[in-house]
C-alpha positions in Angstrom: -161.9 8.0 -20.1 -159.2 5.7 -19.0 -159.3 1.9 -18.6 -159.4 0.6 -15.0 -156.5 -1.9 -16.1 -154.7 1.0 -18.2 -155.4 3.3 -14.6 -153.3 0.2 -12.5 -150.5 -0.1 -15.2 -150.0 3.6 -15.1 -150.4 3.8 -11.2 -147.6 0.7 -10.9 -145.4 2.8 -13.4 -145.6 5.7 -11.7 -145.1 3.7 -8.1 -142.0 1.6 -9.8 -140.5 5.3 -11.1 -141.1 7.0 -7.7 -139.4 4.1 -5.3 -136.3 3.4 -7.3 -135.7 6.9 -9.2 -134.6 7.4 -12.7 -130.6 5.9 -13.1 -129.4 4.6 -16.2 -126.4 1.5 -16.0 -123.0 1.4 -17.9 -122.5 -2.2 -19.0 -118.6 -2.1 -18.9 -116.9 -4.9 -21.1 -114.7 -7.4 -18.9 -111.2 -6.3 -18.9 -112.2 -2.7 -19.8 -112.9 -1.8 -16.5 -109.8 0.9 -16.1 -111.1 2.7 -19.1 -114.4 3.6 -16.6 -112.7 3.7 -13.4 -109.4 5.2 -14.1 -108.2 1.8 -11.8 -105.8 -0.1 -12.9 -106.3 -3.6 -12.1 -103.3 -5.3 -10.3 -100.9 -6.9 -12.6 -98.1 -8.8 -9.8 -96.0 -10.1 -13.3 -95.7 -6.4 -14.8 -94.5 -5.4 -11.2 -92.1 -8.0 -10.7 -91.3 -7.7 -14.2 -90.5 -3.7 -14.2 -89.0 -3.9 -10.9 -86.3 -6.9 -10.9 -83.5 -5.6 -12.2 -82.8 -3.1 -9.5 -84.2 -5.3 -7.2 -80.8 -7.7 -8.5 -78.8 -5.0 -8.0 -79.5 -3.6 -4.8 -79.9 -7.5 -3.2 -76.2 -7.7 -4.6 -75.2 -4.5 -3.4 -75.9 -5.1 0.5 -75.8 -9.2 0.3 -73.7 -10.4 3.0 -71.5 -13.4 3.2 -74.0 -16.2 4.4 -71.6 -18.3 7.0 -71.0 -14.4 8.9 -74.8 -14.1 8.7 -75.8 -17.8 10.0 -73.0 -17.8 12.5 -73.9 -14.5 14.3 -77.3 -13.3 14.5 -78.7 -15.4 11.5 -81.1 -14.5 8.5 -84.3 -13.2 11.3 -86.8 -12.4 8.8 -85.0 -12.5 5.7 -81.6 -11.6 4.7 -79.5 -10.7 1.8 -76.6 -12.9 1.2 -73.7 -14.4 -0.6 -71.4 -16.8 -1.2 -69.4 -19.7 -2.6 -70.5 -23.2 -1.6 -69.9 -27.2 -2.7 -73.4 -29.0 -3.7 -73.4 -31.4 -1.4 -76.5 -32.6 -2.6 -79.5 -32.1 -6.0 -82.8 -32.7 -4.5 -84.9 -33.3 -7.0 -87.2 -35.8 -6.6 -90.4 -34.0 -5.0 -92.0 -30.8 -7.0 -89.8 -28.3 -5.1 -85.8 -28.5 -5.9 -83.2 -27.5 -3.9 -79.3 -27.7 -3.2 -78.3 -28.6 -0.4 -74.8 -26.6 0.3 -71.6 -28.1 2.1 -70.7 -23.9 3.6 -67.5 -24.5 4.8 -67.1 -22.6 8.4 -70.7 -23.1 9.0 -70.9 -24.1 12.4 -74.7 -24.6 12.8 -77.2 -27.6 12.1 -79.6 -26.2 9.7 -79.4 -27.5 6.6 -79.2 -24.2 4.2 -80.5 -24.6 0.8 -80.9 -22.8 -2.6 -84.6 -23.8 -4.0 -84.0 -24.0 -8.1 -87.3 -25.1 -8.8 -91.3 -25.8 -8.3 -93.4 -23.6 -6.4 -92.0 -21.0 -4.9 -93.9 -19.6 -1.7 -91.1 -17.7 0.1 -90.7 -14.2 0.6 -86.9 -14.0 1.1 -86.4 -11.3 -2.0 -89.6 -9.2 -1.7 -88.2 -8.9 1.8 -85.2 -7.8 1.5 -85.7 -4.8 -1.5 -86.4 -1.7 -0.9 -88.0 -1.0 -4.0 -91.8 -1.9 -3.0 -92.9 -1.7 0.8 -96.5 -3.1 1.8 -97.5 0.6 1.9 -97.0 0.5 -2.2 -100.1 -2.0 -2.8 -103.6 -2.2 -2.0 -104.2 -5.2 0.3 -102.0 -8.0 1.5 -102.9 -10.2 -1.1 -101.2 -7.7 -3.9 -98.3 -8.0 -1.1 -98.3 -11.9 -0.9 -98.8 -12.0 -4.9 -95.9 -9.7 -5.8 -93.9 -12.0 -3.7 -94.7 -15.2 -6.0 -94.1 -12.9 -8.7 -90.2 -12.3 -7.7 -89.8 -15.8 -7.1 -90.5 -16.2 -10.6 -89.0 -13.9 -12.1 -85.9 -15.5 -10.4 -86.6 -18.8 -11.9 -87.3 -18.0 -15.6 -84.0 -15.6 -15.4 -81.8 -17.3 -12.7 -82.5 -20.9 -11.9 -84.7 -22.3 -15.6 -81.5 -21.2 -18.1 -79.0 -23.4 -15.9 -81.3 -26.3 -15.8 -79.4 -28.3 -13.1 -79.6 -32.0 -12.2 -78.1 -34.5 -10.3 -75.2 -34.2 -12.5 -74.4 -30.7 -10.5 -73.4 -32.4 -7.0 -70.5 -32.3 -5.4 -69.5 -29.0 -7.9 -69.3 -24.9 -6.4 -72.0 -23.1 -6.8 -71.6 -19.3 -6.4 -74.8 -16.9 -5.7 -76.5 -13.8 -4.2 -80.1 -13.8 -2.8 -82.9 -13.6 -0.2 -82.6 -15.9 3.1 -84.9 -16.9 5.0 -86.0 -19.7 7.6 -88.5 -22.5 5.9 -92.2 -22.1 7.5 -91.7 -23.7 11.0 -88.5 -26.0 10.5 -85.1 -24.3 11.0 -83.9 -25.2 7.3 -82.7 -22.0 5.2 -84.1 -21.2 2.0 -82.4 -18.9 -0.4 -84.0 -18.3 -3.2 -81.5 -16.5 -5.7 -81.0 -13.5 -7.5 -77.9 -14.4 -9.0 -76.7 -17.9 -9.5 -73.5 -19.9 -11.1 -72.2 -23.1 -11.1 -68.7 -24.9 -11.7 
């Protein structure tokens, strides 16, 4: 005959059993998930990566010379552009760094600038290739991320090799790249895709 405690273990067993079911859980090592889901997990540097040299070569394939774009209808979102400039000035003294161009036949009052350095948080190149749309990721985060991601790949390739100072005022500066209006002020940000200096 059985225990009354053994009776209540057995009954609490069988209770336990009967409200949650019978399942068994697949501890999945970190970084290992893909192996279970068949989802790979979103790597914005291996897009970028893959993806920037025809990203270069289309930007420099439909870039348009920037004094026709800022004196007509201007960059709207973003815009591809070109062209041959003085350094009028190296700004270099905050964590984002810049050249401030001298466009000769510009006739507006923005100041247009090439950003060479720091944080990057524009979207002027992601938003003028063709390659990706917002359709090809998941969420606008992967959208806003692959964005960083081209702004860095344009550093270490473009800007980082040139390593520029004050010592590059008042000399030309040719390049190709995205355009677009910085945040709420009426400044122009290019960040490049191509980039010289003489």
């Amino acid at each position: 005959m059985m225990k009354k405690g053994s009776t209540l273990a057995l009954i609490a067993a069988l209770a336990c059993v009967t409200l949650t079911g019978c399942s068994f859980v697949t501890v999945v090592p970190i970084g290992q998930e893909s192996e279970y889901t068949g989802q790979k997990k979103f790597d914005s540097s291996e897009e970028s990566s893959s993806d920037w040299e025809h990203i270069v070569t289309e930007i420099s394939e439909k870039a348009a010379d920037v004094v026709e774009v800022l004196n007509g209808e201007g960059v709207g979102q973003a815009a591809a552009v070109s062209g041959t400039a003085k350094i009028a000035v190296y700004d270099g003294e905050k964590s984002k760094k810049y050249l401030v161009l001298d466009l000769e036949g510009y006739t507006g009052d923005a100041a247009v600038m090439i950003q060479i350095g720091g944080p990057n948080s524009t979207t002027g190149i992601r938003d003028v290739q063709t390659v990706k749309n917002f359709e090809s990721f998941a969420n606008q985060t992967e959208w806003s991320q692959y964005a960083k991601a081209l702004n860095k790949e344009a550093a270490a390739n473009v800007c980082d090799p040139l390593a520029l100072d004050a010592g590059c005022e008042g000399k030309t500066v040719t390049f190709i790249g995205g355009a677009q209006k910085s945040g709420t002020s009426t400044d122009i940000i290019i960040t490049p895709v191509s980039l010289s200096v003489e």
